[in-house]
DOROVEX-179670 format. One line per field, with one value per residue: residue number from 1; x, y, z of N, C-alpha, C, O in turn. Coordinates in steps of 0.2 Angstrom, whole numbers, plus 5000, padded with zeros to 4 digits. Layout:
N
resi: (NUM  ...)
n_u: (X  ...)
n_v: (Y  ...)
n_w: (Z  ...)
ca_u: (X  ...)
ca_v: (Y  ...)
ca_w: (Z  ...)
c_u: (X  ...)
c_v: (Y  ...)
c_w: (Z  ...)
o_u: (X  ...)
o_v: (Y  ...)
o_w: (Z  ...)
# end
This chain:
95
resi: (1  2  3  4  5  6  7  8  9  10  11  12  13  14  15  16  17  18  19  20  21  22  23  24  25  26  27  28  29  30  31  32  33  34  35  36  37  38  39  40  41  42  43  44  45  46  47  48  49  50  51  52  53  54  55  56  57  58  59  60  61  62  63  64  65  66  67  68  69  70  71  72  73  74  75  76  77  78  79  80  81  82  83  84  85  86  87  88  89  90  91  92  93  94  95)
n_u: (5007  5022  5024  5015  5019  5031  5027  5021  5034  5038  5030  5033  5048  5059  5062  5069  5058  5057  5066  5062  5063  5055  5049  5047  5035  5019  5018  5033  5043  5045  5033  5030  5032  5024  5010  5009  5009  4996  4990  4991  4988  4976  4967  4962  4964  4968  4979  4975  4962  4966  4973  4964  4958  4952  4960  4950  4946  4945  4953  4965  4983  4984  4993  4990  4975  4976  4983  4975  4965  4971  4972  4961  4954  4962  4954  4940  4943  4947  4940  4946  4956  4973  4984  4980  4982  4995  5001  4998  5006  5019  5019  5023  5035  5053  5063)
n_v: (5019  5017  5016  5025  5039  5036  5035  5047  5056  5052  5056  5071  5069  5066  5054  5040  5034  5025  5018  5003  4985  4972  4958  4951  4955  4964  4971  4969  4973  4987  4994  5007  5014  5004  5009  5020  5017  5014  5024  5030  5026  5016  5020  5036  5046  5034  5033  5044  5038  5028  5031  5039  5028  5019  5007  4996  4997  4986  4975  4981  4978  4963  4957  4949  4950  4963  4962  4960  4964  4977  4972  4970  4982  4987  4982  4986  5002  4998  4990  4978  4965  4964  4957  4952  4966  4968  4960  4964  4978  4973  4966  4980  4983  4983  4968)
n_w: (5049  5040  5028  5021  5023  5016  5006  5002  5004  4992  4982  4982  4980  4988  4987  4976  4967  4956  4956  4963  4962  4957  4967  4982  4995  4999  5011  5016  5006  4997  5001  4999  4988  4982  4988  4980  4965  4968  4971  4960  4950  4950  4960  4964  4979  4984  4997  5003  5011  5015  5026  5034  5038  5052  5063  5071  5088  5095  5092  5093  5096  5091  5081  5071  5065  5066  5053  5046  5044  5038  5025  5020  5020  5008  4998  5000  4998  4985  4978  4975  4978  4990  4987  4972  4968  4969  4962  4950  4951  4952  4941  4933  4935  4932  4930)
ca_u: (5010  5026  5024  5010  5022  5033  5024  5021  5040  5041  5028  5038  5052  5063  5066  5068  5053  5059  5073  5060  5062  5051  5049  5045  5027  5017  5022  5041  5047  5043  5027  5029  5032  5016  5002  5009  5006  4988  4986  4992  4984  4971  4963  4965  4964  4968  4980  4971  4957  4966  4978  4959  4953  4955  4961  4945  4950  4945  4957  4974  4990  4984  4995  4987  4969  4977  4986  4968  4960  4972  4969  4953  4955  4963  4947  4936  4944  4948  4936  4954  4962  4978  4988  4979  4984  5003  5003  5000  5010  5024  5019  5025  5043  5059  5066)
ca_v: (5016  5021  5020  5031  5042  5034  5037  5054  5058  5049  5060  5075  5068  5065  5048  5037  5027  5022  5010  4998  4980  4962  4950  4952  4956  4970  4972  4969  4977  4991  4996  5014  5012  4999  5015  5027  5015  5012  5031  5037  5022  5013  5024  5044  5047  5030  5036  5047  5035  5022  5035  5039  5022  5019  5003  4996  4998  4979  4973  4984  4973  4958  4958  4945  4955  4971  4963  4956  4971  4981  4969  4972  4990  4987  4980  4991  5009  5000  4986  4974  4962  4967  4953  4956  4972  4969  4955  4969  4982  4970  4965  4985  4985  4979  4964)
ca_w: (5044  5039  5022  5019  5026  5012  4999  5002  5004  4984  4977  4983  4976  4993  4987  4972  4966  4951  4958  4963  4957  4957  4972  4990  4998  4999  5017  5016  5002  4994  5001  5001  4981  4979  4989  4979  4962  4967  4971  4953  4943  4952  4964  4966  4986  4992  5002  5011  5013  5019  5031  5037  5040  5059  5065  5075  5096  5096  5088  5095  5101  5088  5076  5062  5066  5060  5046  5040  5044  5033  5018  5019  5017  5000  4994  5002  4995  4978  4974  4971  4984  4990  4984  4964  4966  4971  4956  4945  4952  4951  4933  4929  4937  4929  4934)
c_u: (5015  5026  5019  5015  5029  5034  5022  5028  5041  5038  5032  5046  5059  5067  5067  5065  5054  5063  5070  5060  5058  5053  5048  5035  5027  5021  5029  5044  5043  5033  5025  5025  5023  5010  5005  5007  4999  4986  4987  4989  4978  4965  4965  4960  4964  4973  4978  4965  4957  4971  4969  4954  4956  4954  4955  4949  4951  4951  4967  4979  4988  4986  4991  4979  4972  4980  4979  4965  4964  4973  4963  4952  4956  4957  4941  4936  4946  4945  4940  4956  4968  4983  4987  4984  4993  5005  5003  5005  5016  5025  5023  5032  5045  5062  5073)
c_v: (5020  5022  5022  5037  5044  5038  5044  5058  5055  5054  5066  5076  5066  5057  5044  5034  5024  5016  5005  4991  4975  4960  4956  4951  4963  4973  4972  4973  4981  4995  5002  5016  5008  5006  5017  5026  5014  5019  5034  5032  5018  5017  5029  5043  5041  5031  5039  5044  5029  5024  5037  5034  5019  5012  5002  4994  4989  4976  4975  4978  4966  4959  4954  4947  4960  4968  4959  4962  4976  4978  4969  4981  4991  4988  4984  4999  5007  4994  4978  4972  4964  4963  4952  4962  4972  4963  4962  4975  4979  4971  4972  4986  4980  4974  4967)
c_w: (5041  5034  5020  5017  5020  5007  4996  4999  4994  4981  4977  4982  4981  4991  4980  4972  4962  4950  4962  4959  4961  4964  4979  4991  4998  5005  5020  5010  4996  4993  4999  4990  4978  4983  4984  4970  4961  4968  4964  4949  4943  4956  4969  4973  4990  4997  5009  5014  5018  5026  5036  5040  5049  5061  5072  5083  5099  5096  5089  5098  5096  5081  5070  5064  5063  5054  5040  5039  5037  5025  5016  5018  5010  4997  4994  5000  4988  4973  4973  4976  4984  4983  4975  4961  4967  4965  4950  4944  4952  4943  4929  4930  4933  4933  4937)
o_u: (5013  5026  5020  5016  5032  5038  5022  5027  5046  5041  5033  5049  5064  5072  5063  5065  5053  5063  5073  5058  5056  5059  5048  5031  5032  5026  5031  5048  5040  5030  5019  5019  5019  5005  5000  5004  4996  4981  4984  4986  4975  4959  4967  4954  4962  4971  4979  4962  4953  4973  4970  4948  4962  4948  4954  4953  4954  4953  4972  4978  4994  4982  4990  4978  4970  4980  4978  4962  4961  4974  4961  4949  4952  4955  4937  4930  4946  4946  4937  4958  4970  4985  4992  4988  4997  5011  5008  5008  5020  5029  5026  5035  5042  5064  5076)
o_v: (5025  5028  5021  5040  5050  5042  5046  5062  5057  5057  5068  5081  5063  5055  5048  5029  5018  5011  5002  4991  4975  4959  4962  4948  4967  4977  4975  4977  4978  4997  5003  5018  5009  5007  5018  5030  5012  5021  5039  5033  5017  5016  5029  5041  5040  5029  5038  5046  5027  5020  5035  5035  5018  5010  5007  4989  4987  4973  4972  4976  4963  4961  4956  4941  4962  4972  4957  4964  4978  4981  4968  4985  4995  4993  4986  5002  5011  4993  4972  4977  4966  4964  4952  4962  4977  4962  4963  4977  4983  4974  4971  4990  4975  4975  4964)
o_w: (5039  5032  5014  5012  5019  5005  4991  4994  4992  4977  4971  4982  4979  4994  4977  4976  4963  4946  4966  4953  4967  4966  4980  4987  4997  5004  5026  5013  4992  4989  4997  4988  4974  4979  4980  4967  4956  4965  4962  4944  4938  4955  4974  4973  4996  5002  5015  5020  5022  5030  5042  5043  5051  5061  5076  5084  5103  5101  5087  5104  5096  5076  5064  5064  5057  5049  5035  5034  5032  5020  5010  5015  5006  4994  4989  4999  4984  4967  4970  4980  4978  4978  4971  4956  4965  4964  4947  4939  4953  4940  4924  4926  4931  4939  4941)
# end
């Protein structure tokens, strides 16, 4: 997942987080930005927890399988559906 990868590169300052604005999807816009809010305010090591969660072999080549599967990860490392969690992390950015 690229933005894992992202969100790393923002903690260390490689990119601007801060010029995030409202609208899109988790998935489309501004993911890297949305992990990196749920690791500083919602749940210290999700990151690394959901960079360690291993896509089930079953499941490889089906893409809406993996994208159910990685919405279920949200919930599972932070208690909070994705789509919740991407209403609030919205609620915090400037239009």
């Amino acid at each position: 997942m690229e933005a894992i990868a992202d969100s790393l590169r923002f903690e260390r300052g490689y990119h601007d987080r801060y010029s995030a604005t409202k609208g899109g999807t988790w998935q489309t816009k501004g993911t890297a930005n949305f992990l990196r809010w749920i690791e500083d305010s919602k749940k210290r090591g999700f990151i690394r927890e959901l960079n360690a969660a291993p896509i089930p072999y079953n499941i490889i080549g089906n893409a809406n399988e993996i994208q159910l599967w990685k919405e279920r990860q949200f919930k599972v490392i932070t208690g909070t559906d994705v789509n919740t969690l991407w209403s609030q992390y919205q609620a915090t950015l400037s239009n």
